[in-house]
C-alpha positions as CSV (number, residue, x, y, z in Angstrom):
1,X,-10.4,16.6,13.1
2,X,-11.5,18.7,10.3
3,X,-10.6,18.0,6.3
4,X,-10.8,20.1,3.8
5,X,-11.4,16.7,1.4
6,X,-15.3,16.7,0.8
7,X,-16.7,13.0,0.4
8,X,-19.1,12.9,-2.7
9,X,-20.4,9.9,-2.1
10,X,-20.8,7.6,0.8
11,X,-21.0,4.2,-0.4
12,X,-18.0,2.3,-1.8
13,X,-18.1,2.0,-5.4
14,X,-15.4,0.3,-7.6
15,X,-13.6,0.8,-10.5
16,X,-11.9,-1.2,-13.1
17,X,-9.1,-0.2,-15.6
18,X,-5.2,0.4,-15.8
19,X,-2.6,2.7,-14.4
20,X,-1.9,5.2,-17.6
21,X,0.7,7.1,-15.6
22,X,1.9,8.0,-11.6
23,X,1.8,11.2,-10.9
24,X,3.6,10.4,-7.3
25,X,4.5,7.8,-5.0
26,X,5.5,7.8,-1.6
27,X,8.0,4.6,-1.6
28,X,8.1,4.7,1.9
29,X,4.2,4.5,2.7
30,X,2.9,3.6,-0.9
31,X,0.9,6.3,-0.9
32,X,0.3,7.3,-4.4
33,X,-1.9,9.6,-7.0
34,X,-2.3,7.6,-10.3
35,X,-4.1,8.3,-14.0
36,X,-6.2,5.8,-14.0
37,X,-8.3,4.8,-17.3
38,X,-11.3,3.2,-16.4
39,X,-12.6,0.6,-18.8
40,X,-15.2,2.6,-19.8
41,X,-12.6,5.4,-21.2
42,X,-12.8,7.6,-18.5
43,X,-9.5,9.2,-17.0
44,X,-9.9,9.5,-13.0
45,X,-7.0,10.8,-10.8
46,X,-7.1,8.0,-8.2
47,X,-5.5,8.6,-4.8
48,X,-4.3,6.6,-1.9
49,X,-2.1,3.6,-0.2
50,X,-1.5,1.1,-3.7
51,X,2.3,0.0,-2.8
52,X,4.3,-1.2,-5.8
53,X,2.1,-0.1,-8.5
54,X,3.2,1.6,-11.4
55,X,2.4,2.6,-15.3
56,X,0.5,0.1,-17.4
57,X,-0.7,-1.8,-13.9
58,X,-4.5,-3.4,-14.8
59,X,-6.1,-2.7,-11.3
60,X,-9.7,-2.8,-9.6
61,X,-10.2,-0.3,-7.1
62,X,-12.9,0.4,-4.4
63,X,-13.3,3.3,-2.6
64,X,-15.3,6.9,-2.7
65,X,-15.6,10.1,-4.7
66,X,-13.8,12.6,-3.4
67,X,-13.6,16.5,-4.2
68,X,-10.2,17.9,-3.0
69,X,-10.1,22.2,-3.0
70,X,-7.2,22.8,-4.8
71,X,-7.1,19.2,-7.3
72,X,-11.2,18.9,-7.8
73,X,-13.1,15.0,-7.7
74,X,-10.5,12.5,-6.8
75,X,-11.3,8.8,-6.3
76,X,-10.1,7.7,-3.1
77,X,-8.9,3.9,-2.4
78,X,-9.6,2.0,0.6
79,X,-8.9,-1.4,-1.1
80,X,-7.1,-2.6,-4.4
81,X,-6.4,-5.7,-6.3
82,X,-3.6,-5.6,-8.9
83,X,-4.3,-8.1,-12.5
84,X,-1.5,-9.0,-14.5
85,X,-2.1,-7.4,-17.8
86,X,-3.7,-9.6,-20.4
87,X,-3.0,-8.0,-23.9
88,X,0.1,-7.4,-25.8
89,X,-0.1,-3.8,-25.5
90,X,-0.7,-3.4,-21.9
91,X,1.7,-6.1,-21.2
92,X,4.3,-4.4,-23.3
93,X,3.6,-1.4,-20.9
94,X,4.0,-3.1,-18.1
95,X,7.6,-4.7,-18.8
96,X,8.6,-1.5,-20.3
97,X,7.9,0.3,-16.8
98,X,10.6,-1.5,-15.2
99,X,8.8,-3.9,-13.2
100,X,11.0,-6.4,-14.0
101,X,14.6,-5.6,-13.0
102,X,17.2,-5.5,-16.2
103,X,14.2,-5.5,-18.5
104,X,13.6,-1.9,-20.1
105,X,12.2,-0.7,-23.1
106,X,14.0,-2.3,-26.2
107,X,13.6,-6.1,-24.0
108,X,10.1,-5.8,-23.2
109,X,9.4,-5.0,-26.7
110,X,11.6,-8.0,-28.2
111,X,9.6,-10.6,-25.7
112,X,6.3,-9.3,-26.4
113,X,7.3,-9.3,-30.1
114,X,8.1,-13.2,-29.6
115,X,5.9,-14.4,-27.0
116,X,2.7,-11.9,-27.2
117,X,-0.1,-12.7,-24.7
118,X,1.6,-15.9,-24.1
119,X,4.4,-13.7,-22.1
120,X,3.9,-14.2,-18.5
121,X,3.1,-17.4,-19.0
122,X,6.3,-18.5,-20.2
123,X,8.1,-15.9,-18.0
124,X,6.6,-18.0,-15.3
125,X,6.5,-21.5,-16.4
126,X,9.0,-21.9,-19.0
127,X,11.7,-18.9,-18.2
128,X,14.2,-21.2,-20.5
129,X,12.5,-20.0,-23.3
130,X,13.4,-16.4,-22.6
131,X,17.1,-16.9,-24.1
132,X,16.2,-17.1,-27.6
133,X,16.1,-13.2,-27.0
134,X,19.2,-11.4,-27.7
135,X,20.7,-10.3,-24.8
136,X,18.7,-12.8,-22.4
137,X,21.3,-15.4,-21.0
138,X,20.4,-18.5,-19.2
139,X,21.9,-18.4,-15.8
Protein backbone atom coordinates (compact mmCIF):
# COMPACT_ATOMS: atom_id res chain seq x y z
CA UNK A 1 0.00 0.00 0.00
CA UNK A 2 1.53 3.23 -0.88
CA UNK A 3 1.57 6.58 1.56
CA UNK A 4 2.17 9.72 0.66
CA UNK A 5 3.51 10.23 4.57
CA UNK A 6 7.50 10.03 4.25
CA UNK A 7 9.16 8.58 7.51
CA UNK A 8 12.16 10.87 8.43
CA UNK A 9 13.55 8.80 10.73
CA UNK A 10 13.49 5.12 11.45
CA UNK A 11 14.16 4.64 14.98
CA UNK A 12 11.69 5.57 17.72
CA UNK A 13 12.63 8.58 19.47
CA UNK A 14 10.56 10.23 22.40
CA UNK A 15 9.41 13.35 23.45
CA UNK A 16 8.44 14.97 26.57
CA UNK A 17 6.22 18.13 27.15
CA UNK A 18 2.43 19.18 27.36
CA UNK A 19 -0.52 19.45 25.13
CA UNK A 20 -0.69 23.47 24.31
CA UNK A 21 -3.86 22.94 22.18
CA UNK A 22 -5.95 20.04 19.93
CA UNK A 23 -6.18 20.83 16.75
CA UNK A 24 -8.71 17.52 16.26
CA UNK A 25 -9.90 14.59 17.78
CA UNK A 26 -11.58 11.69 16.52
CA UNK A 27 -13.82 10.68 19.76
CA UNK A 28 -14.65 7.64 18.21
CA UNK A 29 -11.08 6.23 17.41
CA UNK A 30 -8.96 8.79 19.57
CA UNK A 31 -7.16 9.63 16.79
CA UNK A 32 -5.91 13.09 17.24
CA UNK A 33 -3.37 16.04 15.99
CA UNK A 34 -2.14 18.02 19.04
CA UNK A 35 0.36 21.33 19.68
CA UNK A 36 2.63 19.87 21.58
CA UNK A 37 5.47 22.00 23.56
CA UNK A 38 8.29 20.00 24.15
CA UNK A 39 10.25 20.70 27.27
CA UNK A 40 12.89 22.04 25.41
CA UNK A 41 10.46 24.90 23.95
CA UNK A 42 9.91 23.52 20.79
CA UNK A 43 6.21 23.41 19.33
CA UNK A 44 5.78 19.94 17.23
CA UNK A 45 2.36 19.07 15.67
CA UNK A 46 2.08 15.48 17.08
CA UNK A 47 -0.30 13.12 15.35
CA UNK A 48 -1.86 9.88 16.12
CA UNK A 49 -4.19 7.38 18.53
CA UNK A 50 -3.91 9.42 22.27
CA UNK A 51 -7.68 8.79 23.49
CA UNK A 52 -8.90 11.22 26.12
CA UNK A 53 -6.21 13.75 25.93
CA UNK A 54 -6.76 17.29 25.76
CA UNK A 55 -5.19 21.02 26.40
CA UNK A 56 -2.77 21.45 29.22
CA UNK A 57 -2.25 17.27 29.25
CA UNK A 58 1.77 16.78 30.47
CA UNK A 59 2.53 13.72 28.10
CA UNK A 60 5.74 11.60 26.93
CA UNK A 61 5.42 10.39 23.60
CA UNK A 62 7.44 7.85 21.35
CA UNK A 63 7.21 7.56 17.93
CA UNK A 64 8.89 8.84 14.46
CA UNK A 65 9.41 11.96 12.32
CA UNK A 66 7.20 12.19 9.90
CA UNK A 67 6.91 14.69 6.73
CA UNK A 68 3.27 14.84 5.58
CA UNK A 69 2.89 16.68 1.70
CA UNK A 70 0.36 19.07 2.37
CA UNK A 71 1.09 19.69 6.66
CA UNK A 72 5.18 19.31 6.52
CA UNK A 73 7.31 17.24 9.63
CA UNK A 74 4.76 15.72 11.93
CA UNK A 75 5.69 13.47 14.91
CA UNK A 76 3.88 10.44 14.71
CA UNK A 77 2.90 8.25 18.04
CA UNK A 78 2.99 4.72 18.35
CA UNK A 79 2.97 4.83 22.19
CA UNK A 80 2.01 7.46 24.98
CA UNK A 81 1.99 7.98 28.67
CA UNK A 82 -0.23 10.76 30.05
CA UNK A 83 1.48 12.70 33.74
CA UNK A 84 -0.74 14.56 35.78
CA UNK A 85 0.46 18.08 35.65
CA UNK A 86 2.73 19.13 38.45
CA UNK A 87 2.67 23.03 38.61
CA UNK A 88 0.03 25.44 39.33
CA UNK A 89 -0.13 26.78 36.02
CA UNK A 90 -0.34 23.68 34.01
CA UNK A 91 -2.60 22.25 36.50
CA UNK A 92 -4.86 25.23 36.29
CA UNK A 93 -4.85 24.36 32.46
CA UNK A 94 -5.77 21.23 32.96
CA UNK A 95 -8.96 21.67 35.21
CA UNK A 96 -9.83 24.64 33.11
CA UNK A 97 -10.08 22.25 29.94
CA UNK A 98 -12.98 20.43 31.27
CA UNK A 99 -11.49 17.32 32.38
CA UNK A 100 -13.27 17.30 35.28
CA UNK A 101 -16.98 17.34 34.68
CA UNK A 102 -18.85 20.63 36.33
CA UNK A 103 -15.46 22.18 36.83
CA UNK A 104 -14.73 25.13 34.19
CA UNK A 105 -12.82 28.09 34.15
CA UNK A 106 -13.75 30.38 37.13
CA UNK A 107 -13.65 26.71 39.55
CA UNK A 108 -10.42 25.48 38.43
CA UNK A 109 -9.02 28.85 39.00
CA UNK A 110 -10.58 29.23 42.74
CA UNK A 111 -9.06 25.57 43.68
CA UNK A 112 -5.69 26.19 42.30
CA UNK A 113 -5.87 29.65 44.02
CA UNK A 114 -6.47 27.60 47.40
CA UNK A 115 -4.85 24.41 47.04
CA UNK A 116 -1.85 25.11 44.39
CA UNK A 117 0.33 22.11 43.60
CA UNK A 118 -1.21 20.45 46.46
CA UNK A 119 -4.52 20.12 44.06
CA UNK A 120 -4.78 16.67 42.94
CA UNK A 121 -3.62 15.56 45.97
CA UNK A 122 -6.49 16.63 47.96
CA UNK A 123 -8.83 16.15 44.96
CA UNK A 124 -7.81 12.61 45.50
CA UNK A 125 -7.28 12.07 49.08
CA UNK A 126 -9.13 14.55 50.92
CA UNK A 127 -12.15 15.60 48.26
CA UNK A 128 -13.84 16.99 51.72
CA UNK A 129 -11.67 19.79 51.52
CA UNK A 130 -13.00 20.89 48.21
CA UNK A 131 -16.18 22.56 49.82
CA UNK A 132 -14.55 25.40 51.37
CA UNK A 133 -14.89 26.60 47.59
CA UNK A 134 -17.84 28.54 46.70
CA UNK A 135 -20.03 26.66 44.83
CA UNK A 136 -18.42 23.14 45.71
CA UNK A 137 -21.13 21.19 47.90
CA UNK A 138 -20.42 18.13 49.81
CA UNK A 139 -22.59 15.42 48.49
Amino acid sequence: METDVKVIADDSEKLVGSVESVIYINEDNGYAILDFGTNENEMVTVVGTMPYVGEGDELTVWGKWVHHPKYGRQFAVQQFEKRLPSDSAAILRYLSSGAIKGVGAKKAQSIVEVFGEDTFDVIENHPDWLTQIKGINHR
